[in-house]
C-alpha positions in Angstrom: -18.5 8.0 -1.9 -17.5 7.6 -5.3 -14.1 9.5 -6.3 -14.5 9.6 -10.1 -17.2 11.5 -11.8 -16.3 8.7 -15.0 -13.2 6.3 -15.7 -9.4 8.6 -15.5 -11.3 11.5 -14.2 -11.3 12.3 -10.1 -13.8 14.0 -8.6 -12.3 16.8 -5.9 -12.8 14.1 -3.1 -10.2 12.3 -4.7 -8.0 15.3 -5.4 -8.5 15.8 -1.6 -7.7 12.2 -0.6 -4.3 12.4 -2.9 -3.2 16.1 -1.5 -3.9 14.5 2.3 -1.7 11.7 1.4 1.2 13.4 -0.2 1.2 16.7 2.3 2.8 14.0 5.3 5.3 11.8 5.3 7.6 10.3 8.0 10.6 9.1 5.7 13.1 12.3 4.4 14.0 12.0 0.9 17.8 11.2 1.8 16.6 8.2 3.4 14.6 6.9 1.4 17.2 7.2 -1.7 19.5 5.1 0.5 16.8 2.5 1.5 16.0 2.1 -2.1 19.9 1.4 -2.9 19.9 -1.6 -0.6 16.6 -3.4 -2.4 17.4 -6.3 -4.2 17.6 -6.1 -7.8 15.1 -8.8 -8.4 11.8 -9.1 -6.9 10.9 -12.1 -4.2 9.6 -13.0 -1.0 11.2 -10.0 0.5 10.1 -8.0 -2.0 7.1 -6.6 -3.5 7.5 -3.6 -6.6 4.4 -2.2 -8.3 4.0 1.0 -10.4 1.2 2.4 -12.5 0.9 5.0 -14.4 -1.1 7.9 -12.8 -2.4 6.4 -10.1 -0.5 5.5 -6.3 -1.3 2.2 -5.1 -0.4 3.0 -1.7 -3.3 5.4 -1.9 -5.7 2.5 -3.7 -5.0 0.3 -1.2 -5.6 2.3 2.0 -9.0 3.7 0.0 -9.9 -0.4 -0.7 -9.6 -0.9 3.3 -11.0 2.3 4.8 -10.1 3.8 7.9 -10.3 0.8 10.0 -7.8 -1.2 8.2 -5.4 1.8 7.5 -5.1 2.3 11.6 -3.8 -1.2 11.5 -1.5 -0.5 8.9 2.5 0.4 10.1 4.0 3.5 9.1 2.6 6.7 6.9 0.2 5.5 4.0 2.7 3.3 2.4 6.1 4.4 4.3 7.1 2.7 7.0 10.9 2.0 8.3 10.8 -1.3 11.0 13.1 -3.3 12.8 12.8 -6.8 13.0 11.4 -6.4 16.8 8.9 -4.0 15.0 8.0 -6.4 12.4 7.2 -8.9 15.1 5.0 -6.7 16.9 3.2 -5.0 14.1 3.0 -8.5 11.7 -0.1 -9.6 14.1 -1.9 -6.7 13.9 -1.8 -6.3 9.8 -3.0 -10.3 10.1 -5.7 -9.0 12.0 -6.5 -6.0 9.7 -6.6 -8.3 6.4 -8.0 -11.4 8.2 -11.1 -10.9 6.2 -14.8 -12.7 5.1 -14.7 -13.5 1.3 -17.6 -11.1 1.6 -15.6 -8.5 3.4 -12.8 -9.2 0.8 -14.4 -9.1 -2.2 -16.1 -5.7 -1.2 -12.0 -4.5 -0.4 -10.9 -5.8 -3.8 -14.2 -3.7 -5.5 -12.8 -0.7 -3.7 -8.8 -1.1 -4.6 -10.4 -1.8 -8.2 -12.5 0.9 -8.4 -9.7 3.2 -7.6 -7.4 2.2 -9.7 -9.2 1.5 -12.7 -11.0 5.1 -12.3 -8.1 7.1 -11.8 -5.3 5.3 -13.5 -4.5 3.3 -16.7 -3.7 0.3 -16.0 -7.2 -2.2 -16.5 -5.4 -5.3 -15.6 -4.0 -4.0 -12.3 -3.9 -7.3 -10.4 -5.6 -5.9 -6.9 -5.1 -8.8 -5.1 -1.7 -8.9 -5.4 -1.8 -5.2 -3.9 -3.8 -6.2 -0.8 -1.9 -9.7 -0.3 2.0 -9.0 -1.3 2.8 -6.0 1.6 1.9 -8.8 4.0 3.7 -11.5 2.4 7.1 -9.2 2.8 6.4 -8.7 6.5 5.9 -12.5 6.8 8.8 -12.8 5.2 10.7 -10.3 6.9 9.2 -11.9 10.3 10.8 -15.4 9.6 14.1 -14.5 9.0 14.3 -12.1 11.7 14.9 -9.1 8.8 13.4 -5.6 9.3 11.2 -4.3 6.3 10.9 -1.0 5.0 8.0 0.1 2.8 8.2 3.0 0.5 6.0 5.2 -1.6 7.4 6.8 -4.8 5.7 9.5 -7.1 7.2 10.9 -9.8 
C-alpha cells in the first residue's frame, strides 16, 4: 500500500495511519514536559534526537517495520517510560524485532524512506540512523543499569 499519491502529498491511508497514531498515547503532557527537562543537553549514547519537518519519525519507523516489528516495540508508537528492570526485559525482544536479513533490512529501510521522503522534506533523512539509534539507547541504557524513556513530539 502506497501512502502518497506523489512526493509531500498523503493519500487518506496515510492521513488515517497519522490520526490512529496521534488519537492514543500513554504519556500525559505534564510528564512528558518533565522527562524532557532531565535529557542531556548534548546528544550521546544515551541519547538519540531527530526532527523533520512535516513528517513524525516515530510514525516512519513503525510504517518501515509493519505490524510485526511494532508488537515488539515498548511503549505507544514512540512513547515509552521504562525502568531499568524494564529495559532488561524489553532490550531482547527489540534485538529480536530488528535482528534482520540484509534483505529483510534493506526492504525496512525502503519503507522508512519511502515515508519520509513522500510525506516530509527532508531528502537526506539518514533512515538508518532511525531504525538503528532507539536500540542503541536501550543498549546503552541496559549497560549501565539506567531506565530509558522515549518520547514523541509534534508541534
Amino acid at each position: 500500500m502506497s501512502f502518497t499519491s506523489q512526493p509531500g502529498q498523503p493519500t487518506s491511508a496515510a492521513g488515517r495511519l497519522i490520526d490512529l497514531i496521534l488519537s492514543h498515547g500513554p504519556i500525559p503532557d505534564t510528564v512528558r514536559d518533565a522527562l524532557m527537562a532531565l535529557y542531556p543537553a548534548e546528544e550521546g549514547p544515551g541519547l538519540y534526537v531527530t526532527a523533520v519537518r512535516k513528517v513524525r519519525p516515530a510514525v516512519a519507523l513503525r510504517y518501515g517495520l509493519e505490524a510485526e516489528g511494532v508488537s515488539s516495540s515498548p511503549g505507544w508508537l514512540g512513547d515509552f517510560l521504562l525502568t531499568a528492570e524494564e529495559v532488561r526485559q524489553v532490550l531482547p525482544l527489540a534485538e529480536a524485532a530488528l535482528a534482520l536479513t540484509a534483505p529483510q533490512r534493506a526492504a525496512v529501510l525502503a519503507r522508512i524512506d519511502e515515508w519520509m521522503s513522500g510525506l516530509g522534506e527532508s531528502p537526506d533523512f539518514d533512515v538508518a540512523e532511525l531504525l538503528d539509534r532507539p536500540l542503541g539507547v536501550l543498549r546503552h541504557a541496559s549497560e549501565n543499569g539506567a531506565g530509558a524513556a522515549g518520547l514523541t513530539a509534534w508541534y
